[in-house]
Structures are given as C-alpha cells and as structure tokens.
PyMOL Python script that loads the backbone (N, CA, C, O; Angstrom):
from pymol import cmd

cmd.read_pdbstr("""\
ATOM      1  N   UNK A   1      13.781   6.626 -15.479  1.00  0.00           N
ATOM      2  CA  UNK A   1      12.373   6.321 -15.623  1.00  0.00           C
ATOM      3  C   UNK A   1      11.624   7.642 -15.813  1.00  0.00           C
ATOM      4  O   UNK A   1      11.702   8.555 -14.992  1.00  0.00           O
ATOM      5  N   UNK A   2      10.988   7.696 -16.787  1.00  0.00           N
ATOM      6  CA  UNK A   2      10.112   8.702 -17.282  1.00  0.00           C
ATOM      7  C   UNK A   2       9.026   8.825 -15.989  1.00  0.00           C
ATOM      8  O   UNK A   2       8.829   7.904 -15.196  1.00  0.00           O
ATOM      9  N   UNK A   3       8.154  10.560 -15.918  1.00  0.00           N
ATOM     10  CA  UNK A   3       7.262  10.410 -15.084  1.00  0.00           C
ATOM     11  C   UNK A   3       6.129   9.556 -15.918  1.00  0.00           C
ATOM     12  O   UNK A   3       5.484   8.936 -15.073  1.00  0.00           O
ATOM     13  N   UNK A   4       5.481   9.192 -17.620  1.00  0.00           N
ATOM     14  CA  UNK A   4       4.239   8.650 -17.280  1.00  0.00           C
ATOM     15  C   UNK A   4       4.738   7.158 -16.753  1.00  0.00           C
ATOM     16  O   UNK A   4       4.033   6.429 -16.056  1.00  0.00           O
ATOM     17  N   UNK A   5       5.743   6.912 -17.095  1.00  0.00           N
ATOM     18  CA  UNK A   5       6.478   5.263 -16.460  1.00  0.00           C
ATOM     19  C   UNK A   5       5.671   5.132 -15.228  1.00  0.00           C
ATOM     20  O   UNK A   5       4.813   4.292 -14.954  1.00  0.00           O
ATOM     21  N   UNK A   6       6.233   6.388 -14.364  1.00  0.00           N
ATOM     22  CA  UNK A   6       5.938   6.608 -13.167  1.00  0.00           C
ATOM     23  C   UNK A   6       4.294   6.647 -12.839  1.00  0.00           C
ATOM     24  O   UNK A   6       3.818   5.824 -12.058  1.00  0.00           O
ATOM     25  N   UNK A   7       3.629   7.457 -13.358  1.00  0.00           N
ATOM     26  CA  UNK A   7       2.553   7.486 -13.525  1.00  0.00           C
ATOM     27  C   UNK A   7       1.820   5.995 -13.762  1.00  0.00           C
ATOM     28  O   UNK A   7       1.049   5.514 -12.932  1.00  0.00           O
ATOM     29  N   UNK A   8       2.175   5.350 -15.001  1.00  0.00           N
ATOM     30  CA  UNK A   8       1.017   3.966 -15.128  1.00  0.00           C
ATOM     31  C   UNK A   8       1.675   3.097 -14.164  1.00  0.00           C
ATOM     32  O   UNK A   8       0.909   2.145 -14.014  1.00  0.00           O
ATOM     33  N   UNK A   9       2.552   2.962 -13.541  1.00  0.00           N
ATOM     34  CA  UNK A   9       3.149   2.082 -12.101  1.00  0.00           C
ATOM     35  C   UNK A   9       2.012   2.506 -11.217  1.00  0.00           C
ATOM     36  O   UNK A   9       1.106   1.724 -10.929  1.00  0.00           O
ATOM     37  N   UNK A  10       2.051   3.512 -10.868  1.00  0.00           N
ATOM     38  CA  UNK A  10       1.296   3.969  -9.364  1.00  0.00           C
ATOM     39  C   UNK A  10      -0.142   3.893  -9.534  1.00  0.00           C
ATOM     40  O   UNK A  10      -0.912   3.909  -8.574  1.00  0.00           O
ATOM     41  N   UNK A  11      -0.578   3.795 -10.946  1.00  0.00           N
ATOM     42  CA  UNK A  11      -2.331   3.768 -10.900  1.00  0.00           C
ATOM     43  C   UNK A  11      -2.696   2.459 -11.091  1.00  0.00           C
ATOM     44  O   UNK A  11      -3.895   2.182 -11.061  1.00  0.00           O
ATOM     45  N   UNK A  12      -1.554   1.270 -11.355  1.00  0.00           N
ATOM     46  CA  UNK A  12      -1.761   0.317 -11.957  1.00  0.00           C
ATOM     47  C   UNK A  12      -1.989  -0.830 -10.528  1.00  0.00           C
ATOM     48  O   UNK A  12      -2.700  -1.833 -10.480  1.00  0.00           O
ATOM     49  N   UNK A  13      -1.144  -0.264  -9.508  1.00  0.00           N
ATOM     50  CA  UNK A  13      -1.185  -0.308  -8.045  1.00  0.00           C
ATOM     51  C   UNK A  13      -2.180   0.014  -7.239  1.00  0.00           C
ATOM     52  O   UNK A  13      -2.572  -0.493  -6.188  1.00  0.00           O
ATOM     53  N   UNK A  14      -2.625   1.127  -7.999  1.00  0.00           N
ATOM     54  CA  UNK A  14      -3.817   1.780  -6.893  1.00  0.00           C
ATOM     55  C   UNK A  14      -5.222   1.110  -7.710  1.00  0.00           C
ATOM     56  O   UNK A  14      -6.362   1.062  -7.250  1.00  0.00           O
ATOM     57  N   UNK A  15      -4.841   0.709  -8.807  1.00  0.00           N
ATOM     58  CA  UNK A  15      -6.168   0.144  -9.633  1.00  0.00           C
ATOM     59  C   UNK A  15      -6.511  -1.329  -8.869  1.00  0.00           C
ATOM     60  O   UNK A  15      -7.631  -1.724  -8.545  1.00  0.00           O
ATOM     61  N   UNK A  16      -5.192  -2.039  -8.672  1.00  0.00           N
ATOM     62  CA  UNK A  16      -5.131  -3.252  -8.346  1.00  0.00           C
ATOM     63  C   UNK A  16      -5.610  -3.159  -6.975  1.00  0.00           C
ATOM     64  O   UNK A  16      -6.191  -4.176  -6.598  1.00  0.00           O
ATOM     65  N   UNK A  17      -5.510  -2.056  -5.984  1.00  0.00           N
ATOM     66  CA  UNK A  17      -5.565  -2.607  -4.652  1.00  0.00           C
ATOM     67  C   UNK A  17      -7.406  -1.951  -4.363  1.00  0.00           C
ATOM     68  O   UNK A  17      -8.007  -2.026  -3.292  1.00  0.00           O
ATOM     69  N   UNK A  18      -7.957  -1.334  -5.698  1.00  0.00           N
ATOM     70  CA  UNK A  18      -9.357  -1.153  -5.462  1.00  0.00           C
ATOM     71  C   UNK A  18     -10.396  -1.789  -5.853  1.00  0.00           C
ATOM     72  O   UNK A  18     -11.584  -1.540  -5.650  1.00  0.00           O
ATOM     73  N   UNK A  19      -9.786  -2.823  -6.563  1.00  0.00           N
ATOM     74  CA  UNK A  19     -10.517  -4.260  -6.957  1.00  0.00           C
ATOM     75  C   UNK A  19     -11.637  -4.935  -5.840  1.00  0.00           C
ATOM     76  O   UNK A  19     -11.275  -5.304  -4.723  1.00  0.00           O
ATOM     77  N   UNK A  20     -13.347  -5.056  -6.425  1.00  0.00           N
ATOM     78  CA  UNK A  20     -14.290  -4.929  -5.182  1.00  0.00           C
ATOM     79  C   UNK A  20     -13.798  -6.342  -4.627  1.00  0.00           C
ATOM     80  O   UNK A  20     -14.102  -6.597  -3.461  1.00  0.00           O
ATOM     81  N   UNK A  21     -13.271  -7.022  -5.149  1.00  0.00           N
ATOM     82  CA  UNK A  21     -12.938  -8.850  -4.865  1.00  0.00           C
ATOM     83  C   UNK A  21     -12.408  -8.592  -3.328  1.00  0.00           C
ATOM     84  O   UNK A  21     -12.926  -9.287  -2.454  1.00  0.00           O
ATOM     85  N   UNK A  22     -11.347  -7.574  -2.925  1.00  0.00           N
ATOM     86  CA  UNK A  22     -10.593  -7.660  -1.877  1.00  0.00           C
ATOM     87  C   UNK A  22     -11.747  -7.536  -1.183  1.00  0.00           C
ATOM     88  O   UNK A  22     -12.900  -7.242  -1.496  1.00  0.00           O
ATOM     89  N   UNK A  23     -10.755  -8.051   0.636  1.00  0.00           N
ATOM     90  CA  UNK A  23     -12.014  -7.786   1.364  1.00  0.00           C
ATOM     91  C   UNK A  23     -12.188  -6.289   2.317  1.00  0.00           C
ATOM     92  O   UNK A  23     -13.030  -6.000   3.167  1.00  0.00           O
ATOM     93  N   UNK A  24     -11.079  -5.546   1.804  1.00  0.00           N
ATOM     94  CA  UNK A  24     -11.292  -4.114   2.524  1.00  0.00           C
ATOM     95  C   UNK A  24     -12.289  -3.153   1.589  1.00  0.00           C
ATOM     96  O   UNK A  24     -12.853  -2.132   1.982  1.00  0.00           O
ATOM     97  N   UNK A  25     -12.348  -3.617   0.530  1.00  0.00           N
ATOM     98  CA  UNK A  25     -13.083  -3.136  -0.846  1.00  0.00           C
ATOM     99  C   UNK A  25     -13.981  -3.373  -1.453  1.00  0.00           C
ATOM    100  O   UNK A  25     -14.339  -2.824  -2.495  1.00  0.00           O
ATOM    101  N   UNK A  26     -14.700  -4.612  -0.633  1.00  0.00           N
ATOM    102  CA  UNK A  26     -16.055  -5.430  -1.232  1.00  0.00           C
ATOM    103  C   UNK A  26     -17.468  -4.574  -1.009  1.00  0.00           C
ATOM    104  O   UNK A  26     -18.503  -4.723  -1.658  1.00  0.00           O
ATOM    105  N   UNK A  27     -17.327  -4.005  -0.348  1.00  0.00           N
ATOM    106  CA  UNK A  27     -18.759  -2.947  -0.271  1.00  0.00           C
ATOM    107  C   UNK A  27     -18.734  -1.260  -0.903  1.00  0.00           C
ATOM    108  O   UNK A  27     -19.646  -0.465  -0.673  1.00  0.00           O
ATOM    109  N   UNK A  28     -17.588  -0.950  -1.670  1.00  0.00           N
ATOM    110  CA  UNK A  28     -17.048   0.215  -2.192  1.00  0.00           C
ATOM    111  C   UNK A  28     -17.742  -0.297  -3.241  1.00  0.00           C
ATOM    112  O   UNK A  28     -18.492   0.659  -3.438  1.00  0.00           O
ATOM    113  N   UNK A  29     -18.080  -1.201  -4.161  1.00  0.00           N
ATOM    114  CA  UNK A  29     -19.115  -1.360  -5.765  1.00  0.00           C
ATOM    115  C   UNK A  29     -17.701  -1.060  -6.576  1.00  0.00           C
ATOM    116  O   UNK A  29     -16.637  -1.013  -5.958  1.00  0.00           O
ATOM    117  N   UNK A  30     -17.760  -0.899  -7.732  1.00  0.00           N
ATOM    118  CA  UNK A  30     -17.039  -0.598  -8.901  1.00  0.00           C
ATOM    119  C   UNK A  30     -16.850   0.672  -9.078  1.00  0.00           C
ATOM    120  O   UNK A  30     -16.493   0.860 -10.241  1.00  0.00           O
ATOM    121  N   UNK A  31     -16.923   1.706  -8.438  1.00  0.00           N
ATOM    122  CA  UNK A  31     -16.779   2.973  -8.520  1.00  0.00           C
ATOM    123  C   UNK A  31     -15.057   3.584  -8.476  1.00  0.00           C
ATOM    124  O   UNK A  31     -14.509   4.325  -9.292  1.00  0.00           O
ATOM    125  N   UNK A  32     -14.588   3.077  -7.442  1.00  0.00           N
ATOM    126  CA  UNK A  32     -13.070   3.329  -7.018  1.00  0.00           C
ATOM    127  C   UNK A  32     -12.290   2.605  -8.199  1.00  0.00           C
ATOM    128  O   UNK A  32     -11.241   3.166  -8.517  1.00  0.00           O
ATOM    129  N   UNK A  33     -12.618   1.475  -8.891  1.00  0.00           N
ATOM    130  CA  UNK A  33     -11.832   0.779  -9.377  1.00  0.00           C
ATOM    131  C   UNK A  33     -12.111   1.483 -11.287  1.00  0.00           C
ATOM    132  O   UNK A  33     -11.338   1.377 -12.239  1.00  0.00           O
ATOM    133  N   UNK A  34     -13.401   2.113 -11.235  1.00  0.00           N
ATOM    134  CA  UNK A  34     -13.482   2.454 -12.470  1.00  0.00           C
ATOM    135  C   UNK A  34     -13.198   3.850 -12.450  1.00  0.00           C
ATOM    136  O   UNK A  34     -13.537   4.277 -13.554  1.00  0.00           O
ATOM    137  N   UNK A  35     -12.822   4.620 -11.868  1.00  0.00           N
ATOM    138  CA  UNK A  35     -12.296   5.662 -11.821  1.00  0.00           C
ATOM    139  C   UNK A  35     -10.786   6.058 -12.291  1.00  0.00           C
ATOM    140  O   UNK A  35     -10.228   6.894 -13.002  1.00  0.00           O
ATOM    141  N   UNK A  36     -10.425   4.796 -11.349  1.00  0.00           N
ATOM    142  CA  UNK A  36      -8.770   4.519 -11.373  1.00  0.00           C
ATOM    143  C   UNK A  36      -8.800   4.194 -12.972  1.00  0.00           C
ATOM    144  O   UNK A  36      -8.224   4.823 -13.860  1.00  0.00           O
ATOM    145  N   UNK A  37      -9.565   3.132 -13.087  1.00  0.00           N
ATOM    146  CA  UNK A  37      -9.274   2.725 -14.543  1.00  0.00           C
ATOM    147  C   UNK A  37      -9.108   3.574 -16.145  1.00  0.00           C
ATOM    148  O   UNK A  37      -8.225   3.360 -16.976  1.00  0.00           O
ATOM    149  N   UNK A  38     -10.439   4.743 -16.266  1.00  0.00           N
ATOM    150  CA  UNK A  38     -10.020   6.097 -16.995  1.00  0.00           C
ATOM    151  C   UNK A  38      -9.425   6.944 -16.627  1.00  0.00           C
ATOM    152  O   UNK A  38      -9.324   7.959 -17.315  1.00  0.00           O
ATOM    153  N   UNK A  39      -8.484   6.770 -14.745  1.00  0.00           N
ATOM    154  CA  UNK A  39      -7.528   7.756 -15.131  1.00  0.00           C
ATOM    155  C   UNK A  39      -5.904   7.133 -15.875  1.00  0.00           C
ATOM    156  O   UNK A  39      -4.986   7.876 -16.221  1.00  0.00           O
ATOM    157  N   UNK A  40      -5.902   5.810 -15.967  1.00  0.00           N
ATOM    158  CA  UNK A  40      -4.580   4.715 -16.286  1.00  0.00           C
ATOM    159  C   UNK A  40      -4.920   4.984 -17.914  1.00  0.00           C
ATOM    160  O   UNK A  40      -4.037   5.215 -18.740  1.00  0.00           O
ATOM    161  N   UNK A  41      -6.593   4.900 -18.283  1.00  0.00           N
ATOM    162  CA  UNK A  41      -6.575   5.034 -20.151  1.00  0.00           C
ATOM    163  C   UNK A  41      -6.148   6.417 -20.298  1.00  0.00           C
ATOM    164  O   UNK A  41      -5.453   6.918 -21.182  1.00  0.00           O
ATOM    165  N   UNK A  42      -6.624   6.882 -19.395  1.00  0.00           N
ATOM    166  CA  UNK A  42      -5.927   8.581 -20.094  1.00  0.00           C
ATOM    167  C   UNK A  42      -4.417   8.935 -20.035  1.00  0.00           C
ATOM    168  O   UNK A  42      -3.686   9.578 -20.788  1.00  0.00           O
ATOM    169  N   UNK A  43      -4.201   8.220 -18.765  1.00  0.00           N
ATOM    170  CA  UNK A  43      -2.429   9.033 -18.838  1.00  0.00           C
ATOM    171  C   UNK A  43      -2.096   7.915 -20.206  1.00  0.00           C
ATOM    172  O   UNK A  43      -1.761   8.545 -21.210  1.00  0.00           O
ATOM    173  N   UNK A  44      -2.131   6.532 -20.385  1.00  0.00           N
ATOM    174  CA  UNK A  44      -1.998   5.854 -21.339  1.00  0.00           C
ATOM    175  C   UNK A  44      -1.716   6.391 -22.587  1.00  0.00           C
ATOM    176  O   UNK A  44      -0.576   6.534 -23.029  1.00  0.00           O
ATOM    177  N   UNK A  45      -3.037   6.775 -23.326  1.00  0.00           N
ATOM    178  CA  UNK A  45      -3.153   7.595 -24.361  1.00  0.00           C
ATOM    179  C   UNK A  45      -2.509   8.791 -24.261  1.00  0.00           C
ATOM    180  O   UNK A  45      -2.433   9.215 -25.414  1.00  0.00           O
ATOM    181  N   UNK A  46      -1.823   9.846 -23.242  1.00  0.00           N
ATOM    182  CA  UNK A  46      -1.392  10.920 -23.092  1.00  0.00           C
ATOM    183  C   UNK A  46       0.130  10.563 -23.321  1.00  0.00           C
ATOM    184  O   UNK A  46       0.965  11.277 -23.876  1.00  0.00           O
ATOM    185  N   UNK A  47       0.287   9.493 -22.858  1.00  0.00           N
ATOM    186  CA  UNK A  47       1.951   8.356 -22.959  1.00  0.00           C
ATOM    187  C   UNK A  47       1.957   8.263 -24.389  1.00  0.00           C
ATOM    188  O   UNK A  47       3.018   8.687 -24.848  1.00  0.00           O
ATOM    189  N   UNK A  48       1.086   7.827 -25.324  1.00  0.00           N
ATOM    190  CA  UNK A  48       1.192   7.137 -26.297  1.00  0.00           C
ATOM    191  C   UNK A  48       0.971   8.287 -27.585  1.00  0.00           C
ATOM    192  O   UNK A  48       1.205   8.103 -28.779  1.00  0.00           O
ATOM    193  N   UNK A  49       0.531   9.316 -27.031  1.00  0.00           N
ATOM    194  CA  UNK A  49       0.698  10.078 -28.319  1.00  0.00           C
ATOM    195  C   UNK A  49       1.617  11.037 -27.766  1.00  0.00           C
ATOM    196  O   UNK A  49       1.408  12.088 -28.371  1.00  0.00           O
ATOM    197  N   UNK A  50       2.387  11.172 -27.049  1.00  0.00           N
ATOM    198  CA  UNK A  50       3.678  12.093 -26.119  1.00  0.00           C
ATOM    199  C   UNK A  50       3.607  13.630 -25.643  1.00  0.00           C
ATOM    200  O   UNK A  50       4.467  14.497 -25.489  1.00  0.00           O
ATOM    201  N   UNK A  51       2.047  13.587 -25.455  1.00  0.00           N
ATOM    202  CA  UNK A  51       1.850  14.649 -24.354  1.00  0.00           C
ATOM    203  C   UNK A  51       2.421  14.696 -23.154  1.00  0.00           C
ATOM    204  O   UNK A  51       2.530  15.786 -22.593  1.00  0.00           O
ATOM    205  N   UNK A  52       2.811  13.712 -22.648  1.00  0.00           N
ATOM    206  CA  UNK A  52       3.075  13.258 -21.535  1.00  0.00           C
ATOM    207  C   UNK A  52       4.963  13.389 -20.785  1.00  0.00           C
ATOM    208  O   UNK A  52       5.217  12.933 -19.671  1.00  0.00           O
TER     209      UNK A  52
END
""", "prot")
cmd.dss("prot")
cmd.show_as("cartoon", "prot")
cmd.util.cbc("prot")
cmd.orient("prot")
C-alpha cells in the first residue's frame, strides 16, 4: 500500500468522524469537517497527478 493510499484512508476517517451530524461534533459548525475535506482534495489531486 502506497503512502497517498495511506493518506486518503486516514483523512477519509478523520473526515467521517468530524461530520457536525455526530453528537460529539454537533456544536464544532462545519469548520473541522471542511478543513479535513481540502486537505483529502489536495492529497487527491497530489495522488492523481503523482506528486505524491
């Protein structure tokens, strides 16, 4: 397994568990979850053109 493999696993996890829906996460707003989210498009795109 490649590290970005590794990489979009672990943000895709940490994206999922900062979702405001949960209830440890409902007063955090969209901030944690949109953070996570341009750092998953970037390694993405860093995967996809093979910077990575």
């Amino acid at each position: 397994m490649g590290l970005s493999t590794l990489l979009i696993i672990i943000l895709v996890i940490l994206l999922i568990g900062a979702v405001p829906s949960w209830p440890h996460a409902r007063n955090w707003g969209y901030g944690p979850s949109g953070v996570l989210g341009l750092a998953l498009l970037i390694v993405v795109i860093l995967a996809l053109m093979g910077r990575l």
